[in-house]
C-alpha positions in Angstrom: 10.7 -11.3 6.9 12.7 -9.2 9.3 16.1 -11.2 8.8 15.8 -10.9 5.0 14.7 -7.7 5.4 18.4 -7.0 7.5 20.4 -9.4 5.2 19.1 -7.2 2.3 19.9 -4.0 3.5 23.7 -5.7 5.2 24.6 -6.2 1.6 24.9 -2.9 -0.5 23.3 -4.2 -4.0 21.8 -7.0 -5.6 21.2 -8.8 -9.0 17.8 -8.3 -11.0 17.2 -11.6 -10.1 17.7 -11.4 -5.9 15.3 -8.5 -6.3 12.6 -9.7 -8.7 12.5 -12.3 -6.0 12.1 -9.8 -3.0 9.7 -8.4 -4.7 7.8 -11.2 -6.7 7.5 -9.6 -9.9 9.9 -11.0 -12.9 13.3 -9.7 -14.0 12.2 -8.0 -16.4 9.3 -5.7 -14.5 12.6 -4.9 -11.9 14.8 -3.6 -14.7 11.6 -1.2 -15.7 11.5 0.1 -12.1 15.3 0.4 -12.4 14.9 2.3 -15.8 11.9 4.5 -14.5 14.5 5.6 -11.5 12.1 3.7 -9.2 15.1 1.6 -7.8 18.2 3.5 -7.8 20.1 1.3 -10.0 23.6 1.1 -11.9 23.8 -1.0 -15.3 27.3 -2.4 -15.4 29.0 -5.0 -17.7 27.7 -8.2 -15.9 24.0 -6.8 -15.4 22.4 -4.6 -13.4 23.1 -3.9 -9.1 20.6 -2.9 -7.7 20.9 -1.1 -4.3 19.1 -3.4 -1.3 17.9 -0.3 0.6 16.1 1.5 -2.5 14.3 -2.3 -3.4 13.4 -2.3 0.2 12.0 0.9 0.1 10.0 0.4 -3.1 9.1 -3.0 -1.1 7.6 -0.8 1.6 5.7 1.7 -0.8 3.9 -1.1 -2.5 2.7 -2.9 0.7 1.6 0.8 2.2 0.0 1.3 -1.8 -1.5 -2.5 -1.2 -3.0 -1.8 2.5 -4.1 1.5 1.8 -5.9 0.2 -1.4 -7.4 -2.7 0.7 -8.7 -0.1 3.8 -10.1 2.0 0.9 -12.2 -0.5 -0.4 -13.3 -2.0 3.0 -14.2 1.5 3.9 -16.3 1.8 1.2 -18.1 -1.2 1.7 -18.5 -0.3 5.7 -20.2 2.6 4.8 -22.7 0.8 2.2 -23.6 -1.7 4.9 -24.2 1.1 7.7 -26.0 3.3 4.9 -28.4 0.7 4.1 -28.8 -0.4 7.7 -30.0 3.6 8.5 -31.8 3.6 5.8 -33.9 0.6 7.4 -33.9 2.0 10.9 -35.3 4.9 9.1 -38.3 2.5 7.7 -38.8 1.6 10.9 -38.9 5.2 12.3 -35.6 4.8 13.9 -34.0 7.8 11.7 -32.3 9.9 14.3 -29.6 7.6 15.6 -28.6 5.9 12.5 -28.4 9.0 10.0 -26.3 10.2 12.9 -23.6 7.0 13.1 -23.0 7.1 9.4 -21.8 10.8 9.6 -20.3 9.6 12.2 -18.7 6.7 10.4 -18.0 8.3 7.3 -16.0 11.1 8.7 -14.0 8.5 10.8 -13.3 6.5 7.3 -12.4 10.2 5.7 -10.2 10.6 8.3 -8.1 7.4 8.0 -8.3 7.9 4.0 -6.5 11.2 4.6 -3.6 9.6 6.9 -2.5 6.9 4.6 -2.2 9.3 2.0 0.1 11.1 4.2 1.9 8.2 4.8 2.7 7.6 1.1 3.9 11.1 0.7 6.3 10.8 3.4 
């Protein structure tokens, strides 16, 4: 990945369909991030260039969008499983230490939420 990643950015534009490849999505869904201004883009009289760097960059986004989507969810779960496991240490009148690791864990998972956001607003 990291020598098509510095072949793509060595050549200064590619074709809809080097891109749609990049980014395995069809020609077509590339030439609607082109139009949104998603991927700086120029449409000339043999098709549209596309500049490697910006695909690259909106390559980057979506795998920071697909990680941070994926942590999310896992997070979620995590704290179901360690909300019902307190919730049987309480049964068994073993409250004190369990209530306590899910704040515990829950503000570790609010915390990681809060820095891949920042991440995708860099």
């Amino acid at each position: 990945m990291d020598r098509l990643l510095r072949h793509m950015t060595e050549a200064s534009t590619m074709t809809l369909a080097e891109a749609a490849k990049t980014l395995d999505v069809s020609e077509e869904r590339v030439e609607q991030l082109a139009q949104q201004g998603l991927i700086r883009a120029s449409e000339e009289r043999e098709g549209w260039r596309l500049e490697s760097t910006s695909v690259v960059a909106y390559l980057s986004e979506e795998v920071v969008r697909s990680t941070t989507e994926r942590v999310r969810q896992y997070s979620e779960k995590l704290a179901e499983d360690v909300e019902k496991m307190a919730r049987q240490q309480y049964r068994r009148g073993e409250a004190a230490g369990g209530l306590k690791m899910v704040k515990r864990i829950v503000e570790e998972v609010e915390e990681v939420d809060k820095e891949l956001k920042s991440l995708l607003d860099e």
